[in-house]
KOLTOR-652317 format. One line per field, with one value per atom (N, C-alpha, C): atom name; residue number from 1; x, y, z. Coordinates in nm, 3 decimals, decimal comma, padded with zeros to 5 digits, always signed. Example, Ala and Ser with C-alpha at 12.3 -4.5 7.8 and 13.67 -1.06 7.14 Angstrom:
BEGIN
atom [N / CA / C / N / CA / C]
seq [1 / 1 / 1 / 2 / 2 / 2]
c1 [+01,319 / +01,230 / +01,320 / +01,285 / +01,367 / +01,290]
c2 [-00,569 / -00,450 / -00,330 / -00,225 / -00,106 / +00,003]
c3 [+00,780 / +00,780 / +00,780 / +00,708 / +00,714 / +00,787]
! end
This chain:
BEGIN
atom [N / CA / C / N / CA / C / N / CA / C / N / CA / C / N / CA / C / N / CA / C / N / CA / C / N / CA / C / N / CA / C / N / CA / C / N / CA / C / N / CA / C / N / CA / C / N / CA / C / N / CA / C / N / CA / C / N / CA / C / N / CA / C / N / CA / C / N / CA / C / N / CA / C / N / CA / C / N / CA / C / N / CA / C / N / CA / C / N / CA / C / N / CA / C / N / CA / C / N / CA / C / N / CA / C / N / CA / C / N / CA / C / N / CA / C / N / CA / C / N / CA / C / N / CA / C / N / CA / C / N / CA / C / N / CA / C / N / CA / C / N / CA / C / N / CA / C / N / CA / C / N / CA / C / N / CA / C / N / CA / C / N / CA / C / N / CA / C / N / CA / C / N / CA / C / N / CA / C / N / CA / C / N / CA / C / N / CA / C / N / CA / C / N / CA / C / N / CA / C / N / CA / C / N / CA / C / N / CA / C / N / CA / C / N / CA / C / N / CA / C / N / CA / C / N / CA / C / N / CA / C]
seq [1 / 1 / 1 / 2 / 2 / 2 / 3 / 3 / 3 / 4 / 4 / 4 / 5 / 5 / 5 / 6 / 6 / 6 / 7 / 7 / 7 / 8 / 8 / 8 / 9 / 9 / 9 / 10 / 10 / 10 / 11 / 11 / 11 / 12 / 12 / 12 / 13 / 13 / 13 / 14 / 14 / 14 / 15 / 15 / 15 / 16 / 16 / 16 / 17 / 17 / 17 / 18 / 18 / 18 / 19 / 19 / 19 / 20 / 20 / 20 / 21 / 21 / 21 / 22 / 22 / 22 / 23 / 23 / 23 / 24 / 24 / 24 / 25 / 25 / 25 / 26 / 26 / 26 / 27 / 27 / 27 / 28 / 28 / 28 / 29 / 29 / 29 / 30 / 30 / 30 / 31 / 31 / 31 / 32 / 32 / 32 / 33 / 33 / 33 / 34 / 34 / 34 / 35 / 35 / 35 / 36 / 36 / 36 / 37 / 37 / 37 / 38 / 38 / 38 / 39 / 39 / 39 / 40 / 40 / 40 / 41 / 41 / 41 / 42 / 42 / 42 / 43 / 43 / 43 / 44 / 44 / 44 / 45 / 45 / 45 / 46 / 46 / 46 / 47 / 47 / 47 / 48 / 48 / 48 / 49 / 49 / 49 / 50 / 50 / 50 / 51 / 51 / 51 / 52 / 52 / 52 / 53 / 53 / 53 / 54 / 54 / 54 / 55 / 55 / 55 / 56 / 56 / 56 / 57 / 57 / 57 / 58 / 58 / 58 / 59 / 59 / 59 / 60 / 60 / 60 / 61 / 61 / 61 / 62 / 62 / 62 / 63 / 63 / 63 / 64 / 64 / 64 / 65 / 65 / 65 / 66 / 66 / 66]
c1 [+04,728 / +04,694 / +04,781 / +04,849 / +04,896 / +04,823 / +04,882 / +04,805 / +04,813 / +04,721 / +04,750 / +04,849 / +04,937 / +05,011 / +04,932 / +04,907 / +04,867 / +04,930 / +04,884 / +04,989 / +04,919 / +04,955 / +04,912 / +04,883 / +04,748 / +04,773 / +04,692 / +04,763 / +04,730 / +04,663 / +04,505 / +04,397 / +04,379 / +04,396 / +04,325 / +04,281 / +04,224 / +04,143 / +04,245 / +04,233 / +04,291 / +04,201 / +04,202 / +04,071 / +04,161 / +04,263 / +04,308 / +04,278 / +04,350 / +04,316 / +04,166 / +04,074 / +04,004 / +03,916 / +04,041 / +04,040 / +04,082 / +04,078 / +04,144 / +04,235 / +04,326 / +04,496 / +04,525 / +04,553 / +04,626 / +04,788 / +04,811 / +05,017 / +05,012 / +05,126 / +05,204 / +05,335 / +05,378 / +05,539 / +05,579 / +05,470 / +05,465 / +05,452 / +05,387 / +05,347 / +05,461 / +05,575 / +05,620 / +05,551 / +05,541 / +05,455 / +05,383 / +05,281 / +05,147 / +05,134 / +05,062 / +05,001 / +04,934 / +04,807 / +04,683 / +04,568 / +04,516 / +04,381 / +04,266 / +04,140 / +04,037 / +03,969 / +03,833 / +03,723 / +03,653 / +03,646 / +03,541 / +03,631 / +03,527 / +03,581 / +03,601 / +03,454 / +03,475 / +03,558 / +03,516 / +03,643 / +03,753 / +03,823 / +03,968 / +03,968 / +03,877 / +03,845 / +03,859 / +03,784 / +03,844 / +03,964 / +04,041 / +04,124 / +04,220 / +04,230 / +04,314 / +04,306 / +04,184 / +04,159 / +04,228 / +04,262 / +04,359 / +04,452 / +04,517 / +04,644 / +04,748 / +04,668 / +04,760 / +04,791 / +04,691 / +04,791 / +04,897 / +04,852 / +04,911 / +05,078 / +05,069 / +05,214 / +05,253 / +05,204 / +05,256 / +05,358 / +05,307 / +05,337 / +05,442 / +05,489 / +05,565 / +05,653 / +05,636 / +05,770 / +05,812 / +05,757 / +05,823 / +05,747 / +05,639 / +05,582 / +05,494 / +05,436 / +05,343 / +05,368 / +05,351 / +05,382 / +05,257 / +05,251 / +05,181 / +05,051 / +05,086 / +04,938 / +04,890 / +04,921 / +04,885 / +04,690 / +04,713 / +04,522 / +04,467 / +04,526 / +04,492 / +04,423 / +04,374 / +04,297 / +04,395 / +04,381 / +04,470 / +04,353]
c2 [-02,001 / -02,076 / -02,026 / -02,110 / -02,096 / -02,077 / -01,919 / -01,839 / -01,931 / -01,978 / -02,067 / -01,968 / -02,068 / -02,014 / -01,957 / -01,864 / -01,851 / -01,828 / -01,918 / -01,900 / -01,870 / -01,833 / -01,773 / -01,824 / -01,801 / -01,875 / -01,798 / -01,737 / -01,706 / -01,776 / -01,732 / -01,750 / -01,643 / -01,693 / -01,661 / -01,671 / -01,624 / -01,672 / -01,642 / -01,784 / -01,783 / -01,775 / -01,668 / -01,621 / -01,732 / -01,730 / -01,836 / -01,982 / -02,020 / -02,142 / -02,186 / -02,102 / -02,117 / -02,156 / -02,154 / -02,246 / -02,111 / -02,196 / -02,105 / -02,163 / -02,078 / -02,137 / -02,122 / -02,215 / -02,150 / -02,204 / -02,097 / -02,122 / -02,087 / -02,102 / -02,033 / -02,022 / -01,967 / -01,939 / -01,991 / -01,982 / -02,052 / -02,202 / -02,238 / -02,381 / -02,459 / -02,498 / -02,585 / -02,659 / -02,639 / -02,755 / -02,724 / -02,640 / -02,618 / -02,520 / -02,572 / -02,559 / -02,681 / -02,589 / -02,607 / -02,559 / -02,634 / -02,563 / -02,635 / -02,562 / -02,598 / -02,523 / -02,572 / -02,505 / -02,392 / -02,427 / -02,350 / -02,336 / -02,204 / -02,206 / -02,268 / -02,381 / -02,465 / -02,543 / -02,634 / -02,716 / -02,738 / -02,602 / -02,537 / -02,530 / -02,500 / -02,506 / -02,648 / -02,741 / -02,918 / -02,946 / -02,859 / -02,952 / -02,938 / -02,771 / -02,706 / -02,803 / -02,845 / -02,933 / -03,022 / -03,120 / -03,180 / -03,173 / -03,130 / -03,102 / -03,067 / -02,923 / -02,853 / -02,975 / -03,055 / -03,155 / -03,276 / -03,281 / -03,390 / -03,310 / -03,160 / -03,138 / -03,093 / -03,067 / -03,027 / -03,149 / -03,295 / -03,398 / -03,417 / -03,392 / -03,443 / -03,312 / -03,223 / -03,137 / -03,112 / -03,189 / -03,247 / -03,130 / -03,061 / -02,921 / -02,999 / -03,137 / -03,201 / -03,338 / -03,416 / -03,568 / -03,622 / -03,716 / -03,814 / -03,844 / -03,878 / -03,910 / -03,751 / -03,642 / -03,530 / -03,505 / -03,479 / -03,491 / -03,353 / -03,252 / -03,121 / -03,099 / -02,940 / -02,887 / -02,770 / -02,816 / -02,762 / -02,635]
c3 [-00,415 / -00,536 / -00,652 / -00,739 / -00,850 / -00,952 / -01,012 / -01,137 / -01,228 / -01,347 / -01,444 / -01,571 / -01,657 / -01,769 / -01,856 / -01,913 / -02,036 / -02,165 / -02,254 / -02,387 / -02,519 / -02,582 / -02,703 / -02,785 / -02,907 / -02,989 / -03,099 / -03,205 / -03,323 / -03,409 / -03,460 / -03,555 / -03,638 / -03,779 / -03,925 / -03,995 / -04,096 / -04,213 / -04,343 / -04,394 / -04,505 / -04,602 / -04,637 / -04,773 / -04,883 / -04,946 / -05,020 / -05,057 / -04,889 / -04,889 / -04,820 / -04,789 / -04,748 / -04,613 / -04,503 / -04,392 / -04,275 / -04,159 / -04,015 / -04,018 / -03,998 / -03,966 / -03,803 / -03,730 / -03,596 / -03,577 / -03,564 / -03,475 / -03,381 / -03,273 / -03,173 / -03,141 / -03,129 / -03,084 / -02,940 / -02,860 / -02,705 / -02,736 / -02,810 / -02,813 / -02,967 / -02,889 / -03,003 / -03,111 / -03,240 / -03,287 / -03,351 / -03,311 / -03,326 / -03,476 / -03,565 / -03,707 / -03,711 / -03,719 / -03,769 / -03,863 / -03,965 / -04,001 / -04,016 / -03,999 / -04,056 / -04,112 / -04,169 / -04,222 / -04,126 / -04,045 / -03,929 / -03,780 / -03,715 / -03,613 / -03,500 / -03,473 / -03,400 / -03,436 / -03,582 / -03,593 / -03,565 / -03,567 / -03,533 / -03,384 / -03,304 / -03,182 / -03,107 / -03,196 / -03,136 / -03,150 / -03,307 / -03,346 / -03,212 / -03,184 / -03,057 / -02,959 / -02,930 / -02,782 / -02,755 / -02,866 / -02,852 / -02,903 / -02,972 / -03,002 / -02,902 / -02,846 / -02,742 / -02,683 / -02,568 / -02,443 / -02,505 / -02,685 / -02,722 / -02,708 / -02,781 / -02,755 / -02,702 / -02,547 / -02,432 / -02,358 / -02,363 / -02,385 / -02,412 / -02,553 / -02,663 / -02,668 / -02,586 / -02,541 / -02,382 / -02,354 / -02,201 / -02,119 / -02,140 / -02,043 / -01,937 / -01,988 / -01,880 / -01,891 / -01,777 / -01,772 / -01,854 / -01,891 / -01,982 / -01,892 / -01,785 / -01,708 / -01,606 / -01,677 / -01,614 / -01,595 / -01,496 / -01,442 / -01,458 / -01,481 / -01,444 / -01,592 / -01,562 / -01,661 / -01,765 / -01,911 / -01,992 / -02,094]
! end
């Protein structure tokens, strides 16, 4: 069985702006924030497969679990 990828993804609190910020360096693309942690937690849900997608890492009709 094939080990799954794991990739990184940096979360903070922006005492400033007030929000969770997430980036990654693995994941082209990816900046995000919200208010909360779940929030930031959905926003991830989809985001990630949208730009896994939209950097050629998975086909468009990919069935698997991300």
């Amino acid at each position: 069985m094939k080990k799954p990828k794991v990739y990184n993804i940096q979360a903070f609190w922006d005492s400033e702006a007030k929000v969770w910020v997430a980036t990654s360096e693995e994941v082209s693309g990816l900046a995000t924030e919200a208010d909360t942690l779940e929030n930031l937690n959905e926003k991830l849900r989809e985001m990630i497969p949208e730009l896994f997608i939209l950097n050629g890492m998975i086909e468009k009709d990919y069935q698997g679990l991300i």
